[in-house]
FITI-9453 format. One record per residue: residue in three letters; x, y, z of N, C-alpha, C in turn. Coordinates in steps of 0.05 Angstrom, whole numbers, padded with zeros to 5 digits, always signed. Atoms other than C-alpha are relative to their C-alpha. Layout:
FITI-9453
ALAXYZXYZXYZ
...
***
This chain:
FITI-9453
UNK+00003-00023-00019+00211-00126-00323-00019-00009+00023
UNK+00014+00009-00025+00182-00136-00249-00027+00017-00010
UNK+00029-00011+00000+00111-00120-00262-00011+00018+00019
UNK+00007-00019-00023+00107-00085-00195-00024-00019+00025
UNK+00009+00013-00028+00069-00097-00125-00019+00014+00012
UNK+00017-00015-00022+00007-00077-00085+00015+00009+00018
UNK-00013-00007-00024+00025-00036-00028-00033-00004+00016
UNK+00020+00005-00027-00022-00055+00033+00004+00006+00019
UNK-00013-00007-00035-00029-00035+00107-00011-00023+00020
UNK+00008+00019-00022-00042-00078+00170-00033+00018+00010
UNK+00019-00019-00009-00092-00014+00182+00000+00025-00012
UNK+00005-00030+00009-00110+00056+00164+00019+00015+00013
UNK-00012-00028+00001-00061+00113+00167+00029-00020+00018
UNK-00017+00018-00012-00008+00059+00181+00034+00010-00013
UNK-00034-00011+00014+00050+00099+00129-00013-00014-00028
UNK+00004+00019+00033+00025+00057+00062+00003+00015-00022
UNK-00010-00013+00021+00027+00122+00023+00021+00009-00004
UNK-00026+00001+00009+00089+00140+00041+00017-00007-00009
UNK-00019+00023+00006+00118+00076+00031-00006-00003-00028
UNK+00010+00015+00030+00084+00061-00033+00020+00034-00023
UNK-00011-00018+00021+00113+00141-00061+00031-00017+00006
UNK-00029+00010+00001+00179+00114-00035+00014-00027-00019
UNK-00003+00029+00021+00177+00052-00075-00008+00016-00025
UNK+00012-00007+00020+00147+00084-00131+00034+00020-00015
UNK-00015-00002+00009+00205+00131-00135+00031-00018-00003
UNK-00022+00028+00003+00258+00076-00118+00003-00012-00020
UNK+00017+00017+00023+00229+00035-00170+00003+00006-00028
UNK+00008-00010+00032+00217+00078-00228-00018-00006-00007
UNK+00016+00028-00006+00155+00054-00209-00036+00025-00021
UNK+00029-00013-00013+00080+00084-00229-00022-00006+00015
UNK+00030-00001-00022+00019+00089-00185-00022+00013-00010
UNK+00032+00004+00000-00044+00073-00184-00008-00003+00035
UNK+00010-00003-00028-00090+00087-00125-00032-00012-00015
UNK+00014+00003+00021-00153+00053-00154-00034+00013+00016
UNK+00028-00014-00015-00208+00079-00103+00015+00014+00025
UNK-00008-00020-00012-00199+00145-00073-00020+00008+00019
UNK+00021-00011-00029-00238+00158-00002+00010+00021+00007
UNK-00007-00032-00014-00234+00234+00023+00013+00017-00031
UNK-00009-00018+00028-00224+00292-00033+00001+00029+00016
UNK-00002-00019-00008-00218+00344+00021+00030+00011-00002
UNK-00033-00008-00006-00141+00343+00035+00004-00012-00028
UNK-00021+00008+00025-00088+00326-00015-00016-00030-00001
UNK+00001+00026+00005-00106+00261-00046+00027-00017+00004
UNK-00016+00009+00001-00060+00206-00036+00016-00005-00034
UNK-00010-00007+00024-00042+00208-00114+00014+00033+00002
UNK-00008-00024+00008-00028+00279-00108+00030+00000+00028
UNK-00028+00006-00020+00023+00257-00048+00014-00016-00003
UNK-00018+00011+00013+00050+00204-00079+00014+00017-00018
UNK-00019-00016+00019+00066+00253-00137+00022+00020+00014
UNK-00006-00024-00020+00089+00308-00085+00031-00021+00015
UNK-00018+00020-00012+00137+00251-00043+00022-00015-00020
UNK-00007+00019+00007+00162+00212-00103+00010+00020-00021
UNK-00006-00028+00018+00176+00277-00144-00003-00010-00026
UNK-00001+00026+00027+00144+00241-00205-00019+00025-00013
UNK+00020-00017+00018+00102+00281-00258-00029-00013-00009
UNK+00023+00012-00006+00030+00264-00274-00003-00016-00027
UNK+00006+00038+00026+00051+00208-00335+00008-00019+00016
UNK-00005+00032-00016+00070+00161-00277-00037+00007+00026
UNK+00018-00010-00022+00006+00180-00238-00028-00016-00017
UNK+00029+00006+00012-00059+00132-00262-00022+00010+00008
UNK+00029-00018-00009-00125+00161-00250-00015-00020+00011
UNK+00010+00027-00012-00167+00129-00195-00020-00005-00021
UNK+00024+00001+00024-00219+00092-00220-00022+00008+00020
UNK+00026-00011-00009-00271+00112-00164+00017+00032+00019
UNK-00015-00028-00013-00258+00192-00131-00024-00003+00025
UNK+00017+00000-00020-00304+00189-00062+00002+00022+00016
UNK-00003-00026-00013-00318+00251-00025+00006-00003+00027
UNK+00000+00000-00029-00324+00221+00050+00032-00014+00006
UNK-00027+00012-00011-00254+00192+00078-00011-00014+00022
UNK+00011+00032-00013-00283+00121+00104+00007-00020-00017
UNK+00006+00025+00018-00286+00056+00083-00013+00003-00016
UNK+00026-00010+00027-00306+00057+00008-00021-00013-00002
UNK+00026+00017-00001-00360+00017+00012-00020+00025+00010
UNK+00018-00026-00024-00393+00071+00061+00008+00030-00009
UNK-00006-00026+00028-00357+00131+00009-00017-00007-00011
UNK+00024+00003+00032-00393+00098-00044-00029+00007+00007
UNK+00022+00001+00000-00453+00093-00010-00013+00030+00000
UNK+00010-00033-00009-00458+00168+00012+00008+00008-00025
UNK+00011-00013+00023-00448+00187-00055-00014-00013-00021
UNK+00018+00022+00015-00490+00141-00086+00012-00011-00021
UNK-00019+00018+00022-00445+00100-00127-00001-00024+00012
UNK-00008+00027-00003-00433+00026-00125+00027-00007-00013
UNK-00030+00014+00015-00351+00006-00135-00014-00033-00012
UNK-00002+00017+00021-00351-00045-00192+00023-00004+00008
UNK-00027+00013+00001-00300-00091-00180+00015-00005-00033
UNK-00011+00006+00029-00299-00105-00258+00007+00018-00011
UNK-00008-00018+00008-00280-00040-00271+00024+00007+00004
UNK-00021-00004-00011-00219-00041-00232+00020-00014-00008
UNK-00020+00028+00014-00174-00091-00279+00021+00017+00005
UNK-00031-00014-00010-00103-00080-00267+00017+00012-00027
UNK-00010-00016+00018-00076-00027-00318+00025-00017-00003
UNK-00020+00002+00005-00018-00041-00368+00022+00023+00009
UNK-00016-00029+00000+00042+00005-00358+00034-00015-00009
UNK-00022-00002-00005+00105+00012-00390+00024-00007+00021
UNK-00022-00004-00023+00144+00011-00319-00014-00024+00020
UNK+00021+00016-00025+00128-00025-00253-00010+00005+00008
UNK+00034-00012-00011+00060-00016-00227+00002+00006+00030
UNK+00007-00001-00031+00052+00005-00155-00031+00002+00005
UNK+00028-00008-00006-00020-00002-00133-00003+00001+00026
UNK+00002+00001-00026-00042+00021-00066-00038-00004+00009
UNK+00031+00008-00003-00100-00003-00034-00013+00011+00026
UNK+00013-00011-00019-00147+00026+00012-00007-00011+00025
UNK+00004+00008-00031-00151+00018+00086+00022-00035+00005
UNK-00013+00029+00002-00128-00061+00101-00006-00009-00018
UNK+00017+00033+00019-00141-00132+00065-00024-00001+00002
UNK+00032+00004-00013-00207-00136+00096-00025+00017-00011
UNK+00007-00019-00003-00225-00076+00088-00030+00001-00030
UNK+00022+00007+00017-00304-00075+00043+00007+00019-00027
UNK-00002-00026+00020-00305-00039-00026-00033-00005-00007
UNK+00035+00002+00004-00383-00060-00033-00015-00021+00009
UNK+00006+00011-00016-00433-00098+00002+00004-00037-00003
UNK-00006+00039+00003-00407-00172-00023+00031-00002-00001
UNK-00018+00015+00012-00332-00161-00042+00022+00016+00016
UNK-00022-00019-00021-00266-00135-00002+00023+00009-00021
UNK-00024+00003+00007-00197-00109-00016+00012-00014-00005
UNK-00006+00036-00001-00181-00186-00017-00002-00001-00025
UNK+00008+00014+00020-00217-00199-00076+00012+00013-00016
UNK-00013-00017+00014-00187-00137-00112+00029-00002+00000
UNK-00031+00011-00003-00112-00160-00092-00004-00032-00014
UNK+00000+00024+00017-00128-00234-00119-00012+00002-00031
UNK-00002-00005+00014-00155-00200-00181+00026+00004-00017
UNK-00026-00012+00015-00086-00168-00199+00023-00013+00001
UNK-00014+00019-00007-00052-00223-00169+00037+00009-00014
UNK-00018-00009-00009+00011-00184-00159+00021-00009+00017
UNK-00013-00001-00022+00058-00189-00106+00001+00023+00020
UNK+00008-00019-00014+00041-00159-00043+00019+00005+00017
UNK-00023-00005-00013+00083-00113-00001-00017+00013+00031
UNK+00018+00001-00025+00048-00112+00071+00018+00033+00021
UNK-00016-00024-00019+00061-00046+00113-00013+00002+00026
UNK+00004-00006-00022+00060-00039+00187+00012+00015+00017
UNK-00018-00018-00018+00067+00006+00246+00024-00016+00024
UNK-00017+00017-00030+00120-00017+00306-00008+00006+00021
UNK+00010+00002-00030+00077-00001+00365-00012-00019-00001
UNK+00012+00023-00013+00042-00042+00400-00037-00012-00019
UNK+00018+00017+00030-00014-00099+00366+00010+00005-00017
UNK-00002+00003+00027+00020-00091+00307+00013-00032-00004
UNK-00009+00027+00004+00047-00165+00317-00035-00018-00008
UNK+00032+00007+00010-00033-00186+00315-00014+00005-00019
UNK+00017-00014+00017-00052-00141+00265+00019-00012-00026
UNK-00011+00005+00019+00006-00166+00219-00007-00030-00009
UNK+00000+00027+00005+00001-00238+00227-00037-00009-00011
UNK+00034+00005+00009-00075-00243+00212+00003+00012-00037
UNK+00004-00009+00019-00059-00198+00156+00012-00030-00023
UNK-00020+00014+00003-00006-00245+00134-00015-00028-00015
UNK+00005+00015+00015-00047-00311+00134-00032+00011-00007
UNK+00019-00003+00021-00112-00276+00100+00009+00001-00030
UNK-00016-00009+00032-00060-00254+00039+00006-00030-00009
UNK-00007+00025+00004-00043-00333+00044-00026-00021-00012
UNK+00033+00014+00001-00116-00357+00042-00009+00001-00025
UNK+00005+00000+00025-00120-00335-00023+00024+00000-00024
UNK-00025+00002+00014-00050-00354-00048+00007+00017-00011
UNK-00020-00032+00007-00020-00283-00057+00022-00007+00002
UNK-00032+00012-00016+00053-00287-00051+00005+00030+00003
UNK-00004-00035-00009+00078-00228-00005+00019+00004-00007
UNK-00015-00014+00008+00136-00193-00025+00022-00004+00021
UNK-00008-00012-00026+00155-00176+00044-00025+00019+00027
UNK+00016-00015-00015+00135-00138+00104+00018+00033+00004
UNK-00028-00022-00009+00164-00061+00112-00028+00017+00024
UNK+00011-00008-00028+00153-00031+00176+00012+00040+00005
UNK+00003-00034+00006+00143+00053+00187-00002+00008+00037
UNK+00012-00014-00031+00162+00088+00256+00024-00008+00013
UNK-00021+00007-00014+00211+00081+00308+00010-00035+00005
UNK-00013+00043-00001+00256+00002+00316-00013+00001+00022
UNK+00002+00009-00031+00219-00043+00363+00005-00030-00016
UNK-00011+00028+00012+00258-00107+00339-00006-00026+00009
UNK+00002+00020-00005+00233-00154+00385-00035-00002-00018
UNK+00025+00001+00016+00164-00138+00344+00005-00004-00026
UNK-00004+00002+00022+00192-00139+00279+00013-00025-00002
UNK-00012+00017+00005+00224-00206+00291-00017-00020+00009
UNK+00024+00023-00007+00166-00239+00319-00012-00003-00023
UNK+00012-00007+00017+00127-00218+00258+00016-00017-00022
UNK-00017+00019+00027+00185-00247+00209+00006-00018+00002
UNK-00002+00030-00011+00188-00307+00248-00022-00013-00003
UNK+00026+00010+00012+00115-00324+00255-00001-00011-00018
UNK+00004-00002+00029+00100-00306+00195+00009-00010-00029
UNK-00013+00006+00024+00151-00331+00153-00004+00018-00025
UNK-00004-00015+00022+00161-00271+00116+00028+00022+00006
UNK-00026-00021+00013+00221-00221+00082-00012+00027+00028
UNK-00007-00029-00007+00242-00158+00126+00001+00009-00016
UNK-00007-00019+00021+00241-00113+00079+00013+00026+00010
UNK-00012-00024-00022+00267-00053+00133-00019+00016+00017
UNK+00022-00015-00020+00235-00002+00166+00015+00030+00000
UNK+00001-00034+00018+00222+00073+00141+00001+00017+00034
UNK+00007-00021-00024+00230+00119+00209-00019+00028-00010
UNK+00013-00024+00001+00184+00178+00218+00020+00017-00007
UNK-00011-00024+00009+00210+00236+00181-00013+00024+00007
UNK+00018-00041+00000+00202+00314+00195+00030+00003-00002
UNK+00027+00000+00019+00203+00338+00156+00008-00016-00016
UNK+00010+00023+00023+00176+00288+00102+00003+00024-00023
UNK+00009-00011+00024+00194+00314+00032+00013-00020-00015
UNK-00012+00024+00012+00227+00270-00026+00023+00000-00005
UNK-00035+00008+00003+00303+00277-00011+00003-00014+00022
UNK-00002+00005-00029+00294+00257+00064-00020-00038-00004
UNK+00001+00026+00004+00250+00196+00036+00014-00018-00015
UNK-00013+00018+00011+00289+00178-00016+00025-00008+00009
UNK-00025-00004-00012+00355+00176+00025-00013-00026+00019
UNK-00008+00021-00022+00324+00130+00083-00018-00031-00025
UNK+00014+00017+00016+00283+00089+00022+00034-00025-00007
UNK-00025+00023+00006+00362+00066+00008+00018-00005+00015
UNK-00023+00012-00024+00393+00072+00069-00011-00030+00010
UNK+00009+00022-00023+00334+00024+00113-00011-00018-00020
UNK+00025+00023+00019+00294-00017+00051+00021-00017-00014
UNK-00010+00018+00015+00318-00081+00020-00004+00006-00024
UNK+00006-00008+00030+00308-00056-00055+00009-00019-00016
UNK-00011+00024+00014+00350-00111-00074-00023-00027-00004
UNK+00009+00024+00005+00297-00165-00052-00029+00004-00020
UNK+00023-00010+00021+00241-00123-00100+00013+00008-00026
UNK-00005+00005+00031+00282-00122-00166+00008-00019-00010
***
């Protein structure tokens, strides 16, 4: 059985949860979100479940809940916690795992260790998500060889938002990585309208 794949972004609020419920239900997949920043709005667990129309035995429990919606490093700090990386081992599961990770690669979970180190922990296969406006050819390709730097093997790249193909083909050229497709903005977003373009626009074939 495919063990399953980080879902990652090039950046913050880049589509990663949508993409990651869309995979998740594609998949047959469960999710894990393992550090949760912001508890005001819906959590992204509670929108993966909501998107992926899954019940809460495919739903893992984060392992940190953070009240501010920042970089967790700077959650943790405002609520006085320190994320433990050793706490965050990559759960067994029955099915294929989806884990989504917070903000980018880069991105700090405490004052020594990144999202980086937490993706070479679980040593997965990573599925890189970006927007199609503009810098997202800069923002991918950096992402691209940091996930390399520490011999990850990516999955693919899937791209969220209207076609800009001469960007999405620079990016799979560069880069030397899988198209995986590209999710258009939905309205409305519910989980017949994602799961419909999840099999019209996504390679699903090159993730089973």
């Amino acid at each position: 059985m495919n063990p399953g794949f980080v879902v990652t972004g090039t950046d913050t609020d880049v589509g990663k949860t949508v993409a990651a419920a869309g995979l998740v239900a594609a998949l047959g997949a469960t999710y894990w979100k393992p550090v949760q920043a912001g508890l005001a709005d819906a959590t992204d667990s509670e929108t993966v479940a909501r998107l992926a129309a899954i019940g809460p035995d495919r739903i893992l429990p984060e392992g940190y809940r953070l009240r501010t919606p920042c970089s967790p490093h700077e959650a943790a700090r405002i609520d006085e916690v320190r994320i433990d990386r050793s706490r965050l081992s990559r759960p067994t599961t029955d099915r294929p795992l989806i884990i989504e990770g917070a903000g980018g690669i880069m991105v700090p979970i405490n004052g020594s260790e990144l999202m980086l180190d937490l993706f070479a922990d679980w040593a997965l296969p990573v599925i890189l998500v970006a927007r199609t406006k503009l810098g997202t050819i800069n923002h991918s390709l950096l992402s691209i060889h940091m996930l390399r730097s520490r011999s990850l093997r990516i999955a693919g790249i899937l791209f969220m938002g209207d076609e800009n193909r001469h960007s999405e083909d620079s990016i799979t050229s560069f880069g030397d990585i899988a198209h995986l497709g590209r999710v258009p903005w939905l309205d409305p977003l519910g989980p017949d309208a994602l799961a419909s373009a999840m099999a019209d626009q996504v390679r699903l074939d090159l993730l089973r």
